[in-house]
C-alpha positions as MATLAB code, in Angstrom:
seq = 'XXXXXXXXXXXXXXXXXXXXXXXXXXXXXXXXXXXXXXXXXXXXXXXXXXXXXXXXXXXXXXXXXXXXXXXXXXXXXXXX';
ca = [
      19.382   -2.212   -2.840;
      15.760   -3.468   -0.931;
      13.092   -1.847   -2.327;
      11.344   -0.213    0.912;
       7.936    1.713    0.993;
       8.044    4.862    3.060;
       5.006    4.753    4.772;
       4.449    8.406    6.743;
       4.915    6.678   10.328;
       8.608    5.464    9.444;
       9.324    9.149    7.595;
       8.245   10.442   11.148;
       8.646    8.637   14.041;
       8.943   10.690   16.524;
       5.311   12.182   15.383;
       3.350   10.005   15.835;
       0.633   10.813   18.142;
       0.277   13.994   15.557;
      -0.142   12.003   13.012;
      -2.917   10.186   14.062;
      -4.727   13.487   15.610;
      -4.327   15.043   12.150;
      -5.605   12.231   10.228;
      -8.866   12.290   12.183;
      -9.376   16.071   12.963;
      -7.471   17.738    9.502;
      -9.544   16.878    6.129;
      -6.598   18.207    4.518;
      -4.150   16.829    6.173;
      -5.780   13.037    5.454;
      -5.938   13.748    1.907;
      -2.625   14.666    1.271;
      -1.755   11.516    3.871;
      -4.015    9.772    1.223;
      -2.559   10.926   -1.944;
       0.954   10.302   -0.405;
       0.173    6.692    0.212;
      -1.361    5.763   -2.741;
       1.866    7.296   -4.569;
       4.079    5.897   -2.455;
       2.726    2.167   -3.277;
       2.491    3.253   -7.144;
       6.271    3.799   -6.872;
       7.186    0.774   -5.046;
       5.286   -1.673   -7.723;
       7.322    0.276  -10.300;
      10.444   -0.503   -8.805;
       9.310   -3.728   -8.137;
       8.410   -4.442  -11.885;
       4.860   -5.178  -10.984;
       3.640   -2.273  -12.895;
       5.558   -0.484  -16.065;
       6.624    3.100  -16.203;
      10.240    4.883  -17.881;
      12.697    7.167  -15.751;
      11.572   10.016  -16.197;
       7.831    8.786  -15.163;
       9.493    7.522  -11.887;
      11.681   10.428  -11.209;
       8.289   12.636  -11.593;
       6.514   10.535   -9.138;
       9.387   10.575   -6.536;
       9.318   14.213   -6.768;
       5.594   14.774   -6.234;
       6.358   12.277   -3.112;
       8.439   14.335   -1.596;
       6.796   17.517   -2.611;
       3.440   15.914   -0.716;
       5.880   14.729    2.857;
       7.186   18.367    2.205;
       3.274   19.697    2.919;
       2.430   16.902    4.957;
       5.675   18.146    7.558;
       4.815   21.680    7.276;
       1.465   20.354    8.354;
       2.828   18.340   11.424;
       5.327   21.240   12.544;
       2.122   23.691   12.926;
       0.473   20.940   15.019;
       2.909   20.609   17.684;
];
């Protein structure tokens, strides 16, 4: 299987002209975008085997990922 990063543009396409209104006009929203990115490449070099972490270190991260695109859509439904 590819490893593939999920930047928030390919998680939602059809969003985004929200997105980029958010991440200029919503502190909140462009810290979670932030935090989400910076996670998001954290999990890729894992996967990649550029940077070392167990299972259960992965699985953790992966969750918080999708508990931060969880906030991050709540975020884009209220805008729109």
């Amino acid at each position: 299987m590819p490893l593939e990063h999920h930047p928030l543009n390919r998680e939602f396409p059809q969003q985004h002209d929200a997105l980029r209104k958010l991440m200029q006009s919503d502190a909140r929203f462009a810290r979670l975008a932030e935090e989400y990115d910076a996670l998001d490449k954290r999990i890729y070099e894992i996967e990649d085997g550029r940077s070392v972490a167990d299972d259960l270190m992965l699985q953790g991260l992966k969750l918080q990922r999708v508990g931060l695109k969880d906030e991050i859509a709540d975020l884009l439904h209220g805008a729109t």
